[in-house]
N, C-alpha and C positions, 0 to 999 in steps of 0.2 A: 910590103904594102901593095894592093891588090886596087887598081883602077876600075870603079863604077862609072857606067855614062846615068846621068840623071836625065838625061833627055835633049832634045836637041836645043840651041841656043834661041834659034828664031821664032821657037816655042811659047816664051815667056818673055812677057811683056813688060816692058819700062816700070817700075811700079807695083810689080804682081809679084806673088811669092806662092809656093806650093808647097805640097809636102810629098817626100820622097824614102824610100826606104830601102836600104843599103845592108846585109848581114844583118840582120834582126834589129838596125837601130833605125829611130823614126829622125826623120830631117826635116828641115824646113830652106826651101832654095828660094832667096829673094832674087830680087834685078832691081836696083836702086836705079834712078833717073838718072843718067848719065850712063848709063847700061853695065856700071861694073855689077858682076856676079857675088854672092857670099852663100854659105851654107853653114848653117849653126843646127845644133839641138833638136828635135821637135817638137819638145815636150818641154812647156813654162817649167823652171825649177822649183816654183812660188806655189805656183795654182795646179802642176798636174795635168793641165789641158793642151792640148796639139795647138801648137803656135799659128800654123797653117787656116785653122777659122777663124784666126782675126785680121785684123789692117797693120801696119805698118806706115807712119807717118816719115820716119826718119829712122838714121841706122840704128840699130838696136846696141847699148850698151853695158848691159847686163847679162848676156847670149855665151853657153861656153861657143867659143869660135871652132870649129870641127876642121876645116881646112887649114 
């Protein structure tokens, strides 16, 4: 297993989520309110679309979890 930096931590804000891309696969990096980190998928398994141009209200349940 090969260590990616997704970018620096003080980067991304309480709330905000982005997309990242790692060996050919697309991510999506949240920072939940209380500042822990997650990175899932970045592509809906549903819809096909990059997870990264939507909102996130609450943690995601459905997400394969990458980490």
């Amino acid at each position: 297993m090969n260590w990616s930096s997704l970018g620096a931590l003080d980067e991304l804000w309480e709330g905000e989520m982005r997309a990242a891309h790692v060996d050919g696969h697309e991510l999506v990096v949240l920072r939940l309110h209380g500042g822990d980190v997650h990175v899932y998928q970045g592509i809906c398994p549903h819809q096909e679309q990059p997870l990264a141009d939507g909102e996130f209200d609450e943690l995601p349940t459905d997400f394969t979890y990458v980490l």
